[in-house]
Structure formats: C-alpha cells, structure tokens
C-alpha positions as CSV (number, residue, x, y, z in Angstrom):
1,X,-0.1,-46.7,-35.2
2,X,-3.5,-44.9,-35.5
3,X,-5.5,-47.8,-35.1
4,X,-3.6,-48.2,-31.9
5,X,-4.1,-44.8,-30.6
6,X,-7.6,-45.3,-31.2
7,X,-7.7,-48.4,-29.0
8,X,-5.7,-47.1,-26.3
9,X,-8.5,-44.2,-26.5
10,X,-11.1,-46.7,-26.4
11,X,-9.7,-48.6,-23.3
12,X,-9.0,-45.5,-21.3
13,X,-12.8,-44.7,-22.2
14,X,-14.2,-47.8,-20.9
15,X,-12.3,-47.7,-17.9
16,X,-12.9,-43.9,-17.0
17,X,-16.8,-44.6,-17.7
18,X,-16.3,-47.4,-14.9
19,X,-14.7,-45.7,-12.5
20,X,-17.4,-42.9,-12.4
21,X,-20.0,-45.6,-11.6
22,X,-19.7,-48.5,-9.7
23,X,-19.5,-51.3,-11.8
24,X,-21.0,-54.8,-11.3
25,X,-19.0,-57.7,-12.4
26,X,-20.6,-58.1,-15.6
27,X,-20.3,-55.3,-16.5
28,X,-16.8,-55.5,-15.7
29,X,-16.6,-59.2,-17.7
30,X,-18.7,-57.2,-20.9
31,X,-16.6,-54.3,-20.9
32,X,-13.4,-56.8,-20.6
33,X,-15.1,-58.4,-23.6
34,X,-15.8,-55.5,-25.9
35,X,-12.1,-54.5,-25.5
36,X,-10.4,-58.0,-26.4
37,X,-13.2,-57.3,-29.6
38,X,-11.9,-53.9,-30.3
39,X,-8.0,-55.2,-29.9
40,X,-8.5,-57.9,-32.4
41,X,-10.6,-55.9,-34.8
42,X,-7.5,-53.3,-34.4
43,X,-4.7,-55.8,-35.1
44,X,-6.2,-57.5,-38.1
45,X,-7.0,-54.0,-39.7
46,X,-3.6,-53.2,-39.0
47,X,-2.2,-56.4,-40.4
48,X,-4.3,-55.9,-43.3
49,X,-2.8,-52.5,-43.6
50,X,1.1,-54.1,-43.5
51,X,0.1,-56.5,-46.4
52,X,-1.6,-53.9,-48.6
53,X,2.0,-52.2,-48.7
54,X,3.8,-55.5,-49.3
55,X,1.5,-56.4,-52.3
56,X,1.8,-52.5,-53.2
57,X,5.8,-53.0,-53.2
58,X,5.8,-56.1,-54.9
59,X,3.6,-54.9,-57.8
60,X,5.8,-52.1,-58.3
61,X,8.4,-54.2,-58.5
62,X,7.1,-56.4,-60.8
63,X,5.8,-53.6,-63.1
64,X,9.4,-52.4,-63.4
65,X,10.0,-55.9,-64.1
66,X,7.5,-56.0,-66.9
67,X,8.5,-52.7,-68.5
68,X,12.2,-54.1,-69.0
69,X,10.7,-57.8,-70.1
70,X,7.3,-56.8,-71.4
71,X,7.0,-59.9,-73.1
72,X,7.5,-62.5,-70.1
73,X,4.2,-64.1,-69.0
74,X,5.6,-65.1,-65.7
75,X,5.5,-61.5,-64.6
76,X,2.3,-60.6,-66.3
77,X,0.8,-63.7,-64.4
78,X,2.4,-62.1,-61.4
79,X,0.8,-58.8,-62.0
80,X,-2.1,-59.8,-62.4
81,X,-2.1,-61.7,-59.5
82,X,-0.6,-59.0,-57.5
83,X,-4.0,-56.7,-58.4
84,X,-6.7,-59.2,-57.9
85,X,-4.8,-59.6,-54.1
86,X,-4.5,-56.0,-53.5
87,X,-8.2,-55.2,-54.7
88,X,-9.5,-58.2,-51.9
89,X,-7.2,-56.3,-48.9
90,X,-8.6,-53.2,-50.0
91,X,-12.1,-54.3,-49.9
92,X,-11.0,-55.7,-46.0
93,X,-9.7,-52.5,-44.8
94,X,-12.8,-50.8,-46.5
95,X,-15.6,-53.4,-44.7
96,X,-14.0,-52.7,-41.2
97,X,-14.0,-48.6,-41.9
C-alpha cells in the first residue's frame, strides 16, 4: 500500500513538473519511461513484501510443528529451508531500499 502511495506521488510529480513547462515529446516518451520503471520496481518490492509474510507464516507453522515432533527431519529440512528463503527475500527488499 505504501509503495503504491509512493508511486501515485511519483506520477502526479512527473506530470505536474510537465505541465509547468512545455514538454517536448521525448521528454514526454522519457518521463512515460521512468514511470513504467518506477511501477515495476513498485510491484516487485511489493510482491517481494507478500512472500516474505507467506515464508514468515509458513515457518511459524512449521516451528510449531517441530516443537510438537522435534524429532522429524522432514520438518527440520523444512525449517531450514524456510530460513535460507526468507534471508534471500529479505536481502531483495533490502537492495531495492
């Protein structure tokens, strides 16, 4: 929601900054450009965002799991798993920040 707040900010920005000038059509076509960039860098973060909470659900789940079978190496594979995945998002999110 926040990252799309922020784009909506940066479109209306571009297109006031436009309007107070007039504005060639390449620099229409660049600024056109710079916010289909902005969108899709927004979207992916935000994606990014949705599946750190999945992976943070499912490895709470499966830590419940491994406190009431703690001897099951299924579930200690999957929490394992589970952490290496939701280190890599994290360093995602953190890159685009």
């Amino acid at each position: 929601m926040v990252v799309s707040i922020v784009g909506a900010l940066a479109i209306t920005g571009t297109i006031v900054t436009f309007y107070s000038t007039l504005a060639t059509s390449a620099d229409l076509e660049k600024a056109k450009t710079e916010i289909k960039t902005e969108f899709q860098k927004s979207m992916q973060l935000e994606r990014d965002i949705s599946r750190l909470n999945n992976v943070n659900d499912s490895l709470m789940k499966a830590k419940l799991q491994q406190r009431t079978y703690p001897k099951d190496k299924d579930i200690k594979e999957d929490v394992e798993s589970l952490k290496v995945e939701k280190a890599t998002i994290q360093e995602r999110i953190e890159k685009r920040n």
